[in-house]
C-alpha positions as CSV (number, residue, x, y, z in Angstrom):
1,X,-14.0,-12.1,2.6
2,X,-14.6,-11.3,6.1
3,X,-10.6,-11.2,7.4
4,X,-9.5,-9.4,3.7
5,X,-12.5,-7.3,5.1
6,X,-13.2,-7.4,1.2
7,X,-16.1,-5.6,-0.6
8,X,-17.2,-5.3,-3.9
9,X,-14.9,-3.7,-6.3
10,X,-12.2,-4.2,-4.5
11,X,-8.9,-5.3,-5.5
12,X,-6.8,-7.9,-4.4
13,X,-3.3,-9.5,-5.1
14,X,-2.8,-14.0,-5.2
15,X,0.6,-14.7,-3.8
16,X,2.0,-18.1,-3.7
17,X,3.4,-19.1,-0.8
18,X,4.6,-22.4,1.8
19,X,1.1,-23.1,1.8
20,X,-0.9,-22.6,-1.5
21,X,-2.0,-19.1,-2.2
22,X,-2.2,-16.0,-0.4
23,X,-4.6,-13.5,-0.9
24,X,-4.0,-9.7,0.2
25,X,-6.2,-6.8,-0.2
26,X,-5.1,-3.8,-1.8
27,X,-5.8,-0.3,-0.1
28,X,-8.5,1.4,-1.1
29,X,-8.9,5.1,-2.2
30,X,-10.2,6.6,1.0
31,X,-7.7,4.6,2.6
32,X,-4.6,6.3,0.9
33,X,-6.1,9.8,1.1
34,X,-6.2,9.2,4.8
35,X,-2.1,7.9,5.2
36,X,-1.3,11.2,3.5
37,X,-3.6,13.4,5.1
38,X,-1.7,12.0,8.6
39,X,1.8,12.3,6.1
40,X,1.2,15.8,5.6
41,X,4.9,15.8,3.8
42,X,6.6,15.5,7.4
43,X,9.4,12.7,6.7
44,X,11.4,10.6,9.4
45,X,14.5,12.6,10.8
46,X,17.1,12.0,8.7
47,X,15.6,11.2,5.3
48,X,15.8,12.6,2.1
49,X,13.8,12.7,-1.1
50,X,16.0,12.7,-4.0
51,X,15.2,13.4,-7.8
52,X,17.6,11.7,-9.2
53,X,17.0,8.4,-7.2
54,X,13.4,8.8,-7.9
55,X,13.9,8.5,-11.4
56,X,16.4,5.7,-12.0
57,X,15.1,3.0,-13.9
């Protein structure tokens, strides 16, 4: 609990792997509010959103 740095009601993912399962922590809310407040819709140079892509299935 300590290195997932888990708390209650928090989420986290089992993954098998080489060794048995691994266990990740998924972000919390106040953690993905903060990656896009420092986003602020700035993208790498070069990339592009596109519609179309975003909405194949």
């Amino acid at each position: 609990m300590r290195a997932l740095d888990l708390k209650e009601g928090d989420r986290i993912e089992l993954h098998a792997d080489a060794q048995g399962l691994a266990v990740s922590r998924q972000p919390r809310a106040d953690e993905i509010l903060a990656s896009l407040r420092r986003f602020r819709g700035r993208l790498p140079d070069g990339a592009q959103l596109s519609r179309d892509a975003a909405h194949e299935r």
